[in-house]
C-alpha positions in Angstrom: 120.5 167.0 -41.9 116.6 167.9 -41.7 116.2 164.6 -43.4 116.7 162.6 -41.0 115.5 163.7 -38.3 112.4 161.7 -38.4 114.2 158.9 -38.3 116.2 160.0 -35.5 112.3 161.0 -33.7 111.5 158.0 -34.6 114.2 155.5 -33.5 114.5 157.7 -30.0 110.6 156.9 -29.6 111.2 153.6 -30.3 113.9 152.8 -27.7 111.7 154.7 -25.3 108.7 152.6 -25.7 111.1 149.6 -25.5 112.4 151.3 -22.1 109.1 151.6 -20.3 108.1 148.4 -21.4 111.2 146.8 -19.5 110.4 149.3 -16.6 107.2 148.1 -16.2 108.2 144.3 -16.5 110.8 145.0 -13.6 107.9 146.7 -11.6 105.1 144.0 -11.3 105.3 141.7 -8.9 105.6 138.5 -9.8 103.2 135.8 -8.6 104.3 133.2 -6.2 104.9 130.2 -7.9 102.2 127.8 -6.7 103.1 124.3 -4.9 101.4 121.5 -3.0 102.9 121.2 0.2 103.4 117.7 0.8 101.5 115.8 3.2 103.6 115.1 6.6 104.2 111.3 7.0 102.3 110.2 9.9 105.2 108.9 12.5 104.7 104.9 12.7 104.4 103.8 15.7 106.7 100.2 16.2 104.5 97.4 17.9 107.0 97.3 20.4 105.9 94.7 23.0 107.6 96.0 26.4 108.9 92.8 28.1 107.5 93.4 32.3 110.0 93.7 34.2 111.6 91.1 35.6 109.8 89.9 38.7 111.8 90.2 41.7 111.7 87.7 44.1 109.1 87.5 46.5 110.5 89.6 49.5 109.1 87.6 52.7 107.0 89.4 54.9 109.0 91.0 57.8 108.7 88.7 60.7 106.1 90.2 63.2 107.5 90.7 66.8 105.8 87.8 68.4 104.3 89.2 71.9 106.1 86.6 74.8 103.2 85.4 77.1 103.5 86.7 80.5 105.0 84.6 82.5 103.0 83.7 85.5 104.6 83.5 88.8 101.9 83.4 91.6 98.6 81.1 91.7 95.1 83.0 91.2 94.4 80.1 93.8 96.4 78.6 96.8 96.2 77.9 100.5 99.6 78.2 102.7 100.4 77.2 106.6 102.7 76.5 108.9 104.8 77.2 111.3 106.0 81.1 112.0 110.0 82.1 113.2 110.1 81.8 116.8 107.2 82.3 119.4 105.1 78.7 118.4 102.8 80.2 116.2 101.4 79.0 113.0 100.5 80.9 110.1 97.6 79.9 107.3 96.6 81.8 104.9 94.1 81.7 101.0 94.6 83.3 98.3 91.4 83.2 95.8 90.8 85.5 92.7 93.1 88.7 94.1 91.7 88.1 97.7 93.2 86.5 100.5 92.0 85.7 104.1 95.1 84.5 107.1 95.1 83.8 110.0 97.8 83.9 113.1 97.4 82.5 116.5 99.9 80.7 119.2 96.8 78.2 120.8 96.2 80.8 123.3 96.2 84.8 123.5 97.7 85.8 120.1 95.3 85.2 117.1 94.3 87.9 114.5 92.3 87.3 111.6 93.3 89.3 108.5 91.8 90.5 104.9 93.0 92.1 101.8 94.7 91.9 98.8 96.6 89.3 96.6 98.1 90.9 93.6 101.1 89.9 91.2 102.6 87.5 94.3 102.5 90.4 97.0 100.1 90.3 99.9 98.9 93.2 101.6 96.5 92.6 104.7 94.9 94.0 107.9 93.1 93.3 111.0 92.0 94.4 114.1 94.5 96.8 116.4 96.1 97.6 114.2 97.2 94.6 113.1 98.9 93.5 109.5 100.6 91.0 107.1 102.6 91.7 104.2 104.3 89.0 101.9 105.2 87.8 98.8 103.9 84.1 97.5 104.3 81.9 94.4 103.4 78.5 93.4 105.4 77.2 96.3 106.0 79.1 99.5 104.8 82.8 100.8 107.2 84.5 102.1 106.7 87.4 104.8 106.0 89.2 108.6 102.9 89.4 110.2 102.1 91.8 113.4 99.2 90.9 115.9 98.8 91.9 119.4 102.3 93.8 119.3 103.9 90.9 118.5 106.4 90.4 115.1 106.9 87.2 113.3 108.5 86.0 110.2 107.4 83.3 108.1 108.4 81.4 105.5 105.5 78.3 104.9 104.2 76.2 102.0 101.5 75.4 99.6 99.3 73.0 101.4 96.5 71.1 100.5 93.4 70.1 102.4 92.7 68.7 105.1 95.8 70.8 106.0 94.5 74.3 106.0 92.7 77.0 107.4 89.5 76.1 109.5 86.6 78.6 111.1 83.4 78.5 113.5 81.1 80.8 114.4 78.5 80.0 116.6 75.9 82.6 118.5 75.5 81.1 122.6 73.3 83.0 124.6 73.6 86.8 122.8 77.3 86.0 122.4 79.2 85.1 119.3 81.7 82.7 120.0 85.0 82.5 116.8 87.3 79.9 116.8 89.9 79.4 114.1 91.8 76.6 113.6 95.2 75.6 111.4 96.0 72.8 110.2 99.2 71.5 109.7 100.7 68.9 106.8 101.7 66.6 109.7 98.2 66.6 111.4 99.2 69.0 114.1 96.6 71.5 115.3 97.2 75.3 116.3 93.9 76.9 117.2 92.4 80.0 119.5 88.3 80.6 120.4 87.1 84.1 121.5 84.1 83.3 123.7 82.9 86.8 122.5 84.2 87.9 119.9 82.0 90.8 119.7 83.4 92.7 122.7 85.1 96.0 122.9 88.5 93.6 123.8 87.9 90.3 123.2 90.2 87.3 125.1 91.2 84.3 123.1 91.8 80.8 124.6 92.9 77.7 123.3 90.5 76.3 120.9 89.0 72.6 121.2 90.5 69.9 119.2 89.2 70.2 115.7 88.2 66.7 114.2 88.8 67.0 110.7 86.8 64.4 108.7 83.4 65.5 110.5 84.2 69.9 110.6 83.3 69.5 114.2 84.6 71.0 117.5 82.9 70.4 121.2 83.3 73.8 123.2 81.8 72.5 126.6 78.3 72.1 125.8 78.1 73.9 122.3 79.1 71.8 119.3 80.8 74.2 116.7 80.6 73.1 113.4 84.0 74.4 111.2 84.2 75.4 107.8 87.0 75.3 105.9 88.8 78.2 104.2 90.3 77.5 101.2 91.5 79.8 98.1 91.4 76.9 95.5 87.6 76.1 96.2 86.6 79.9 97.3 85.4 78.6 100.8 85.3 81.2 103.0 85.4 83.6 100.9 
């Protein structure tokens, strides 16, 4: 038995050198295996030619909402007369640029002279004592009542045209103003009234002198008045 155990020492040293050298195999790490990473392929990009869009047809521009004109329905210009309701007055009056002068008389004590306004075919007017006109007017007629000396009168008269019309003098004898005012009529017939002072605190009208048209001129006695017209479509007398 002693004989063999160097043998047996020296197979058991053998398998433990055989042992550690697996051990220490098993222990180290191994290195990572080593490897190119392949390159990413760049994405291609298709040439793709996007067709535009199909064109829609041209949408027509949304009709604009055309203003109307105004319609217009009194003259900026016009001269009116005749004859008032009742009472065998006449009535004349001009309308020029927004203004408008008239004038009322029956030959003798009733006359009044009126200003004021002419606005969108209404009439709005004063005069002395109190008196007034209101109307409405268009191409054709005016339409309306007047008030002078107390007295009321309806009217309802036409456009005229000259030498029909509305007719004035003023004249200064001896310190005193003397105003006539004449109207016309489309027939040729004549209303008119004269204060020989028109100036005074209450001044008396008369009938006036005949008018003769073609020369403007009127004979009061000894004095020769000389008439102007009044008229809206040529501004005289305004």
């Amino acid at each position: 038995m002693k004989r063999n155990t160097p043998l047996i020492t020296l197979l058991t040293g053998a398998a433990l050198g055989v042992a550690l050298l697996i051990a220490s195999m098993l222990s180290t790490p191994t290195a990572p295996t080593r490897y190119t990473a392949a390159a990413t392929p760049t994405p291609v990009t298709s040439a793709v030619t996007s067709s535009p869009p199909a064109s829609s047809p041209p949408t027509s521009p949304s009709p604009t909402a055309s203003t109307a004109p105004a319609v217009v329905t009194a003259p900026a210009k016009a001269d009116y007369a005749g004859e008032v309701q009742g009472g065998g007055g006449s009535v004349a009056i001009s309308i020029h640029g927004g203004q408008a002068i008239a004038y009322v008389c029956n030959g003798s004590a009733i006359e009044a002279w009126f200003k004021g306004t002419a606005v969108g075919g209404v009439l709005i007017m004063t005069g002395k004592d109190h008196a007034h006109l209101s109307a409405i007017y268009d191409f054709n007629k005016v339409t309306g009542d007047v008030l002078a000396h107390g007295t009321d009168y309806r009217f309802a008269v036409p456009v005229v045209h000259k030498p029909s019309g509305l007719y004035q003098a003023i004249a200064v004898v001896r310190g005193a103003t003397i105003k006539a005012g004449w109207i016309v009529l489309p027939d040729g017939t004549q209303v008119g009234s004269l204060e020989a002072n028109a100036d005074a605190a209450a001044p008396s009208a008369t009938r006036a002198p005949v008018l003769d048209v073609a020369a403007g001129t009127a004979q009061d006695g000894s004095t020769v008045l000389v008439a102007k017209p009044v008229s809206g479509v040529t501004g005289s007398g305004f």
